[in-house]
N, C-alpha and C positions, 0 to 999 in steps of 0.2 A: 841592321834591320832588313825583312826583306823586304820584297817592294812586288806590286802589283805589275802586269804589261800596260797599265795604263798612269804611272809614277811620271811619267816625263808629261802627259796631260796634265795631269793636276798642280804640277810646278809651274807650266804654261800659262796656267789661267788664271795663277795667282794662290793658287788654297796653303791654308797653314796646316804642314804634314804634322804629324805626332807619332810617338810610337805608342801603337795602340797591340798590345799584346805581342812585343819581337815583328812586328808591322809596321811598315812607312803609310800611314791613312789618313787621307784628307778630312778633318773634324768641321775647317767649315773650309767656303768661295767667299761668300761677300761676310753674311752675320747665320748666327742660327734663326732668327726669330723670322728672317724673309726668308733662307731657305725652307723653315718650318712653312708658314703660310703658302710659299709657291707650292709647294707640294701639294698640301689639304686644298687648295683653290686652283691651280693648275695642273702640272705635273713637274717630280721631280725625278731628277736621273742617278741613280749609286753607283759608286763602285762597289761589288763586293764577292770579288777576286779572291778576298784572303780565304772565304772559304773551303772545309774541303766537302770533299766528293767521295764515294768509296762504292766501288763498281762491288755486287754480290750477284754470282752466276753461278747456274749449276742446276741438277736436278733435286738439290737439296739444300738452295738456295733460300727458297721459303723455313724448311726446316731449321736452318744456321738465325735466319732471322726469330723466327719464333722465338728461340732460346733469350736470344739478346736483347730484346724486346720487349715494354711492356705489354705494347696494343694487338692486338690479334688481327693478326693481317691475311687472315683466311678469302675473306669476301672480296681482298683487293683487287679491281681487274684491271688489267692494260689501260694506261694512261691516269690514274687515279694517284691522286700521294696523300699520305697517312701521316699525320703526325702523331709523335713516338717519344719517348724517352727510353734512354737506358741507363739500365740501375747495378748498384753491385749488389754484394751477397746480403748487404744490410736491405735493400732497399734503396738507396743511397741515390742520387742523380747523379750520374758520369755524363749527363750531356740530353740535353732537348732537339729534336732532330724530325729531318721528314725522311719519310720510305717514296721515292717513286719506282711505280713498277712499269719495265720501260716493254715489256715482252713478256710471255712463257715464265721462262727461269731468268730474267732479267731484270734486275733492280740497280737502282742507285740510292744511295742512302747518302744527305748533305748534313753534315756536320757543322758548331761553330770551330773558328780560326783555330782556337785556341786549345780543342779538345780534341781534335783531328789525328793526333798521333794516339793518344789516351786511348781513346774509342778503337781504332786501329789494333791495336797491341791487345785488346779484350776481347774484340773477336777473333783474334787470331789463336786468342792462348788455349791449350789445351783443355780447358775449364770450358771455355764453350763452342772451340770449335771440334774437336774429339767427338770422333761419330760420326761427324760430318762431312767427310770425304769428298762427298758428292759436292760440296761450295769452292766456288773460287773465287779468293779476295783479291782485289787488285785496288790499291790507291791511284787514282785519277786525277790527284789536284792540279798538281802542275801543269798537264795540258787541257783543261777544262777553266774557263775563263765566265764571269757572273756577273749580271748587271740586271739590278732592280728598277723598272720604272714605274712610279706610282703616281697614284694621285688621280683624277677627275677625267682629265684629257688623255690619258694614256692608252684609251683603246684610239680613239682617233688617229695620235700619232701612230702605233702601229697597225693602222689601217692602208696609211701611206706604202707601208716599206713592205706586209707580207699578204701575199694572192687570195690565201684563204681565208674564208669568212673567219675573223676574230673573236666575233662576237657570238659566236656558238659555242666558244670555250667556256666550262662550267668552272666554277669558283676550286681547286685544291683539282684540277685535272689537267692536261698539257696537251699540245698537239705540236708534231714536226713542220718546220718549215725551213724557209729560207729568207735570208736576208743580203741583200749584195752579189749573189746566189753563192753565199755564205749556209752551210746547215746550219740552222738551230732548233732546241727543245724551249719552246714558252709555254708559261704555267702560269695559270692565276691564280696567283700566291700573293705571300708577302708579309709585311713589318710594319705597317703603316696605319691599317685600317682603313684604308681608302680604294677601289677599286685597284688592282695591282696586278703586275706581272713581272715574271722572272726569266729572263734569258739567258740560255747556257750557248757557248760555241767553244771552239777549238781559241785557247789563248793567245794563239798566233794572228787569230783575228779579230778579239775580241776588241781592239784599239778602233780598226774599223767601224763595228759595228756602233761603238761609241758615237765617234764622230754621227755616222747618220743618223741615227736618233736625235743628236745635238740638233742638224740641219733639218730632221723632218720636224720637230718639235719647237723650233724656234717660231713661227706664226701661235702657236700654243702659249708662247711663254715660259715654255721648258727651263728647267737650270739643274747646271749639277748641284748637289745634294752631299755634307759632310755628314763625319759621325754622331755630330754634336744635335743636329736637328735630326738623325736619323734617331735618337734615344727621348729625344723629347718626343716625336710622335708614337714610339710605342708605348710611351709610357701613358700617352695619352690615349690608345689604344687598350691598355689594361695590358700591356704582352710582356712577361717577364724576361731580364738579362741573365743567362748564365754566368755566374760571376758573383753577380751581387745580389738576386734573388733566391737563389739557389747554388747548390752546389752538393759535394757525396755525403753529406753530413742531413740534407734535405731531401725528405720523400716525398714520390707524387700526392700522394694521399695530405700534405700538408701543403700543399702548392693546386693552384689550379686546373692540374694534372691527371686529379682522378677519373676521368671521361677518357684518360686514355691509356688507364690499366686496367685491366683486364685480368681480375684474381681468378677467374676461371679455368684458366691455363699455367701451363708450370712454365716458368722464365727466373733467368738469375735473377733471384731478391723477392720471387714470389712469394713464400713460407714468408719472409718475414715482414711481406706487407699484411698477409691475411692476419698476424697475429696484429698489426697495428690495427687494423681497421677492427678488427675484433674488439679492442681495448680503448678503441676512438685515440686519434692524435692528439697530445695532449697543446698545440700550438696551432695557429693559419697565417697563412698569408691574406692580407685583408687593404684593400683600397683604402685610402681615408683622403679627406679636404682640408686643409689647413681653413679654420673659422678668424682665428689672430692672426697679425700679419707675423710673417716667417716662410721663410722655405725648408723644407726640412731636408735633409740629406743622409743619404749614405753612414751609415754608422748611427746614426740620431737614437738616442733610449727615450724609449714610449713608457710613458705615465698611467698609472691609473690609481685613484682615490692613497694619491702620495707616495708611490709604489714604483718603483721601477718591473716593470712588467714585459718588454718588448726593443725589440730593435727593426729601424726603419733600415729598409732595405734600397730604395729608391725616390727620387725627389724629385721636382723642379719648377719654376712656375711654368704653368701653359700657354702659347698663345692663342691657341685655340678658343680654350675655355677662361682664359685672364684670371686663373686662379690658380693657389698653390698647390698640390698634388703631391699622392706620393705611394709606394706599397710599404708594409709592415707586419715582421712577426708578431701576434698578440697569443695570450690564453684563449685556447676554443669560447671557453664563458664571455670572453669582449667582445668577439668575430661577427656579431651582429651589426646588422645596417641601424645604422641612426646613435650607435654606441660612442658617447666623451670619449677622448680619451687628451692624453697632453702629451705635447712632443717638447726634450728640452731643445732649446735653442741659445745655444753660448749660453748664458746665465738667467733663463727664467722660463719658464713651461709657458709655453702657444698652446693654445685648447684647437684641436682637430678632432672632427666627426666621420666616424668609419660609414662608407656609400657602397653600393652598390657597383660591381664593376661590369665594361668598359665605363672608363671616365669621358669617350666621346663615343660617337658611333653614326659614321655616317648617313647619311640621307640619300635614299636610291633611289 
């Protein structure tokens, strides 16, 4: 597996590694359900290293993106990030992704772990980069290093460690700084739903900067953060997983993704989103609450009036909300809020009610 520059921390502190997609990643420190709550009540700290990065420069840099792209990324200025999907010829999701544009002709585009080479290899191919002479691709992962801190307390903490005002940073926008007089790019982003930010620095330092967040944050209550509670808060957040929500067989248009395609511009898989939206999708993606006790999970086939009609895509109970949750394919005819439906569970259908999503949403 590989392993992250900060693998020898999380052995230290005790975390149980997994492989989590060809990755050595800490699922949880102590349990999910405390690092779940320290987070949404304090702050909590991630590793997420595995991701990649993929530098796009050039005078036709914007252009190379346009192509690959769902979102129209015209209006984008310096310091702003875009979130994006990119699609195949079908329409298809190869991957849910942010644009940041760090300059001019300067962007970064952060990929998930897992689709990092995929995505790579697509913009590269002559299908969409042909024409485009003017871009130049470069992968960045390996020396770019990622650490999410979220949660409530989290400007505070990095109030401590960087000079300039934090808190002028606007939500999906970044500013340069330093730490340890360490560079880095922070963004208030994130996975959590909870005020958030995202720190990039050179990998070589990224261990560093670990540790001092640990130290600034510990009067906070700070703790590191697995994968395990990292999935239960998006999911409590309404944010879907690549993987298991989606994937090239799933289009934006059937995912909650339509806000950021843009059929008015030609992009691979444009044509044949216009024809879907033309002829309505005949499936959604749709929140629902388990009503019966059950959790539903991953693969679970969704009910309606005796009918196998659906498959659940994501599960779990919340701590948040102390209730069952979950996402699911339905018929567009279900995909209304307040809609029965039944999830089986081992051997007998739990009655679940389709809600409105996010399933939480903080208080600001």
């Amino acid at each position: 597996m590989k392993k992250t520059p900060l693998h020898d921390r999380h052995v230290s502190l005790g975390a149980r590694v997994i492989d989590f997609g060809g990755w050595a990643m800490p699922v949880q420190y102590t349990n999910v359900i405390e690092e779940h709550e320290t987070t949404r009540e304090k702050a909590g700290l991630f590793d997420i290293c595995h991701m990649g990065e993929i530098e796009v420069r050039g005078p036709q840099a914007l252009d190379l993106l346009q192509r690959v792209l769902s979102r129209n990324l015209a209006g984008q200025i310096t310091g702003q990030i875009k979130l994006s999907v990119m699609t195949n010829e079908q329409g298809g999701i190869m991957d849910d992704l942010t644009v940041y544009r760090l300059g001019g002709d300067h962007y970064m585009v952060v990929t998930n772990a897992g689709t990092k080479d995929k995505d790579l290899a697509w913009m590269m191919s002559e299908r969409n980069k042909g024409g485009f002479s003017g871009a130049k691709i470069t992968d960045i992962s390996d020396k770019t290093g990622k650490l999410d801190l979220q949660g409530p307390f989290s400007q505070k903490i990095l109030e401590h460690l960087i000079a300039d005002d934090i808190a002028r940073l606007k939500y999906y926008h970044t500013m340069n700084a330093t730490i340890l007089n360490i560079p880095v790019l922070v963004s208030r982003s994130g996975y959590t739903g909870e005020d958030e930010f995202e720190i990039y620095s050179d990998s070589a330092r990224i261990g560093d900067i670990w540790d001092k967040l640990l130290e600034a944050g510990a009067d906070y209550g700070i703790k590191p953060v697995g994968l395990g509670a990292r999935d239960t808060l998006r999911l409590e957040a309404g944010m879907m997983l690549y993987g298991n929500d989606m994937d090239e067989a799933i289009t934006p248009l059937e995912v909650v993704y339509g806000w950021v395609t843009d059929l008015d511009k030609d992009f691979t898989g444009s044509e044949a989103l216009r024809r879907m939206k033309q002829n309505g999708p005949a499936k959604k993606l749709v929140g629902f609450e388990m009503e019966d006790r059950g959790i539903a999970r991953h693969g679970y086939s969704v009910f309606k009036e005796g009918k196998e009609v659906g498959l659940v895509t994501s599960g779990t109970f919340t701590p948040t909300l102390k209730k069952a949750i979950g996402l699911a394919f339905v018929p567009v005819s279900y995909s209304e809020p307040g809609t029965e439906i039944f999830i089986r569970i081992r051997d007998h259908h739990a009655k679940a009610r389709i809600v409105t999503l996010p399933f939480y949403k903080r208080k600001k």
